[in-house]
Each structure stands twice: as structure tokens, then as C-alpha cells.
C-alpha positions, 0 to 999 in steps of 0.5 A: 814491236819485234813480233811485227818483223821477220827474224832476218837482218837486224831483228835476227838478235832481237828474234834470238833475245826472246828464244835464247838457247842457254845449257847448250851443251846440255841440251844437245847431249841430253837430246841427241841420247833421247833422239828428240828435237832441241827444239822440243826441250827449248820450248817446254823450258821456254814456257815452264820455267822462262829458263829459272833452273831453280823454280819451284811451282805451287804444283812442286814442279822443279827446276827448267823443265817443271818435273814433279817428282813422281815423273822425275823418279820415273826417269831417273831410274834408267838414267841412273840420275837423283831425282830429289828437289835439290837435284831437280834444280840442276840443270844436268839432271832437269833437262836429261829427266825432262828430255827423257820424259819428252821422249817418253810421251812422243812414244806414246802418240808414234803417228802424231808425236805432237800430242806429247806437248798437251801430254807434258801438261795434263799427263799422257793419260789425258791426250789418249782420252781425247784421242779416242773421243776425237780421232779423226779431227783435224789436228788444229781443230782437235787442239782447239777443242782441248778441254782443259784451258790451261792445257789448250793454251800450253800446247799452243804456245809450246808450239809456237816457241818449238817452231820458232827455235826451228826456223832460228835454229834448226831450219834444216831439220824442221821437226814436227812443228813446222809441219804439223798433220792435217789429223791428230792421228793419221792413222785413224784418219786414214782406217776412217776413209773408205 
């Protein structure tokens, strides 16, 4: 019932029930080092883990933000943080090896950061293979037409709970999801255009 009223008045608690923020102290320190939205680091803990910091995935993804080890051990390195399975299910160190990957990725797509998402869940080799097969569809579209279901249907709903966080929280500094590009990538949109 609550989807069906504007987050204002009475439904504003009901509206922050379903898109809590818990570890805040966490997640602004991890996301101010990394330069990244909360938004961002809300909403992949959101739809990876329902915010279960002990959570262990059949994939053995870890903890808040389901890192898996290789990642993790990846990230640790310059953070200087462990990165074995005990360590991943504490919230201090999933969220600032998780924060740091989103960051990452979002490097990877500079002119369409938004790509990180399906890249969280497929691996960022995958949204480059798809970015060249579709460069200069619209971003929607584009999004649509992910191959992998189980990727298409992630980016959406990380999509909808970052946008969610933005308007609840954040309604200052709307990040890319609240203003997301017409093409998945600009700049090959506009190398297109005669």
C-alpha cells in the first residue's frame, strides 16, 4: 500500500522503513573516501544482502554488499584491510571493500557511470561487451536488452532503490539516478551524430 502514496506527511516513515540507511557512520565515511554517492552503497546493500552483514551467498559472496573473494582481495590491497570470509561479514570492512569496488567500476564507464551497476553483478567485463555491441542506444533501451535476466532485473531495481535513497535523502545532490542519460554512452552517441 505504501508504494501507491508520495513519500511525504505520514507515508515519509513508512517510505524510510523500506529504504532504511543502517552503518551510517560507516557508509558516509566509506563514501566520502571514495567519492561515491550513498546513495550507491545503500542500494547495492539494499538489493544484495536486505542489509544481513553476515550473509553468505551459494556464489560465497560475503556480507552487506556480497563481495567475493577475489574482488575483495583486490580492494583490500590499497585499503590495507583483510579480506578473508570472517572479515568480509563485518560491516567496517564490506562496505569500504564494497564502496571501493563501486568506484572502481563507475571508473570504468566515466560518461555513463550507471553501467557499474549491471558491472557489480556480471563483472565489468560484461557492460564493456554489451557497450560495444550497443553503443548508441538509448540508455533504457540499452538496459533492456541486458542478456542476462538475472543482471537486467538487478540494475533495475538497484536503480530504483538509489533513486529512492536520493529523493528520501539526498534530494540536493540527485546523483546519476535521478538523471539518467538519454544514451548509455554520450560520447559514442555524439562521435555517431553527424
Amino acid at each position: 500500500e505504501w508504494l501507491d502514496h508520495y513519500p511525504v506527511g505520514r507515508w515519509r516513515s513508512v517510505w524510510e522503513a523500506a529504504y532504511p540507511r543502517p552503518y551510517a557512520g560507516v557508509v558516509a565515511t566509506e563514501a566520502k573516501r571514495q567519492s561515491l554517492p550513498e546513495a550507491w552503497a545503500y542500494a547495492i546493500m539494499r538489493e544484495e544482502s536486505a542489509f544481513d552483514p553476515r550473509v553468505v551467498s551459494p556464489a560465497k559472496a560475503f556480507g552487506l554488499m556480497q563481495l567475493i573473494s577475489p574482488t575483495a582481495k583486490n580492494m583490500a590491497g590499497p585499503l590495507g584491510l583483510p579480506w578473508d570470509d570472517e572479515s568480509l561479514k563485518k560491516p567496517e570492512v564490506n562496505i569500504a571493500l564494497g564502496c571501493r569496488y563501486l568506484t572502481v567500476l563507475r571508473g570504468q564507464f566515466p560518461d555513463s557511470p550507471l553501467l557499474a551497476i549491471p558491472g557489480y553483478n556480471a563483472g565489468g567485463g560484461a557492460p564493456k561487451k554489451w557497450l560495444d555491441q550497443r553503443p548508441t542506444d538509448d540508455f533504457d533501451f540499452w538496459v533492456e536488452r541486458i542478456p542476462y535476466e538475472e543482471t537486467r532485473l538487478y540494475t533495475k531495481r538497484v536503480m530504483t532503490s538509489m533513486t529512492a535513497y536520493e529523493f528520501l535523502y539526498a534530494r540536493e545532490k540527485a546523483s546519476e539516478a535521478r538523471s539518467t542519460p538519454m544514451a548509455v554512452s554520450p560520447a559514442a552517441r555524439a562521435a555517431a551524430t553527424p
